[in-house]
C-alpha positions, -999 to 999 in steps of 0.1 A, spaced: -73 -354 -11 -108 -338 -1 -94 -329 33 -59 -312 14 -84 -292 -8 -103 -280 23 -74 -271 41 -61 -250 14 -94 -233 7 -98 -225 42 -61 -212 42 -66 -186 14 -96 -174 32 -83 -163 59 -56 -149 42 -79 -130 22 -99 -123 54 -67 -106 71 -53 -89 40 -82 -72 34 -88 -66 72 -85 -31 90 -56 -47 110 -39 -38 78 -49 -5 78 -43 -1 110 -11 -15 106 -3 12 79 -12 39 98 8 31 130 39 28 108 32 62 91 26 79 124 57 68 138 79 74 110 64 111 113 74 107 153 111 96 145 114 127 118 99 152 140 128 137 168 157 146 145 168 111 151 203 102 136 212 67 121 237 40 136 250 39 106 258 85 110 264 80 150 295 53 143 310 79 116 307 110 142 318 89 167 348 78 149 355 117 135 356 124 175 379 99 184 401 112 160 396 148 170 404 135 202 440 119 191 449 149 175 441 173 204 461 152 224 493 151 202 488 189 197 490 196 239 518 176 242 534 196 212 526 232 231 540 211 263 571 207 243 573 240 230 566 257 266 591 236 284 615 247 250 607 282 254 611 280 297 645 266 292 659 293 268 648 323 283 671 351 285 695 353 317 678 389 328 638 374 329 660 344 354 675 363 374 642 383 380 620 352 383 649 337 409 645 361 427 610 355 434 593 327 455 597 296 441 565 288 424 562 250 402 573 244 367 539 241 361 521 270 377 544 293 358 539 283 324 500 285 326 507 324 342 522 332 310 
């Protein structure tokens, strides 16, 4: 029983010892300085990186869906032109499907 109450003595201490040691202060002060570090870095959190990155992805979706639309609307607009703009752009060199609808 002696030996349990030295032990524990000896255990609070050094706990003592290290809470009240400049380790702690030190501790404190590295924390602090690097907290000011990270604000000064306009850093984002995970947390705001996966919402952007998900408001991208679906920025991305929709600019996709939207260029096939103006596909679909160019190739509409390519195959209803008037006869007069055919005949002139027949007689023409024969340029691709393609090429022609990013000239207009």
């Amino acid at each position: 029983m002696l030996n349990k109450n030295i032990i524990e003595d000896i255990n609070s201490k050094v706990s003592e010892i290290l809470h009240h040691s400049p380790a702690k202060d030190i501790e404190k002060n590295v924390k602090v300085l690097l907290s000011s570090a990270f604000t000064r870095l306009d850093l984002v959190s995970r947390e705001e990186f996966d919402v952007q990155q998900e408001v991208l992805q679906r920025t991305r979706e929709k600019l996709v869906a939207l260029e096939a639309k103006v596909t679909a609307l160019e190739d509409q607009l390519g195959l209803s032109q008037p006869e007069s703009i055919t005949k002139k752009t027949s007689d023409k060199p024969q340029k691709s499907k393609n090429k022609e609808t990013k000239d207009n």
